[in-house]
C-alpha positions in Angstrom: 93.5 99.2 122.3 97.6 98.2 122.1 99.4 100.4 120.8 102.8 101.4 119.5 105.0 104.5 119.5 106.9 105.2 116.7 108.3 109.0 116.4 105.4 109.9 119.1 102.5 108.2 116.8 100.7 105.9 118.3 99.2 102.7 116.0 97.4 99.7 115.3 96.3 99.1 111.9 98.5 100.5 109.1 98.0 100.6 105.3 100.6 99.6 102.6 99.2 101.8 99.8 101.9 100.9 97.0 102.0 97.2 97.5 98.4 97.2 98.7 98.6 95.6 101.8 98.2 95.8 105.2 99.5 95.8 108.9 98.5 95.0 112.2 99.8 94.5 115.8 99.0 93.6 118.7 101.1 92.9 122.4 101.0 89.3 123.4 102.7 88.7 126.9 105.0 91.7 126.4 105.4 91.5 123.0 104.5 93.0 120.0 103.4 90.4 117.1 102.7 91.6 114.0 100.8 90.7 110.8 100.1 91.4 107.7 97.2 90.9 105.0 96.7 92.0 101.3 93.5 92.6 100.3 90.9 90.0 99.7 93.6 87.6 101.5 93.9 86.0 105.2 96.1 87.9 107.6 100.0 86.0 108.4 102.3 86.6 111.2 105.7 88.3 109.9 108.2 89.9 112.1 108.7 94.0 112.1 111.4 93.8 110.0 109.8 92.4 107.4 110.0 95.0 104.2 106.2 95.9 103.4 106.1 96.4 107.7 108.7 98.6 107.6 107.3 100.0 104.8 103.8 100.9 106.0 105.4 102.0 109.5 107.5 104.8 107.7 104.3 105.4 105.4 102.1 105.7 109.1 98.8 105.8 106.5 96.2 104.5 110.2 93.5 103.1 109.2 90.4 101.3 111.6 90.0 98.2 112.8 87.3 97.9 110.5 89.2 99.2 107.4 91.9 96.5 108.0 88.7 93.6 108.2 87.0 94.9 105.2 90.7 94.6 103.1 
């Protein structure tokens, strides 16, 4: 499992409650790339400093692998 620290947490898949929506990363030669997905919709790449990223990061609502499938 990648992972990312953020305040000592440690995530993968995040959920966007408000703009229901949500997050995932993963490291790719070094780097962390990041998407995102609303529900019922196919996951896109966005950088981290996209808005409903930063958004779900300071939210830190983790959710499974299989929660962020099923969306």
């Amino acid at each position: 499992m990648h992972t990312i620290s953020n305040h000592s947490e440690k995530f993968e898949f995040l959920l966007n409650d408000y703009e229901d929506a949500v997050v995932r990363f993963e490291e790719q030669d070094g780097q962390n790339v990041w998407y995102l997905k609303f529900k019922g919709e196919k996951e896109f790449q966005v950088e981290r400093s996209h808005r409903l990223v930063a958004d779900a990061i300071l939210e830190n609502v983790q959710i499974t692998k299989e929660e962020y499938e099923a969306f």
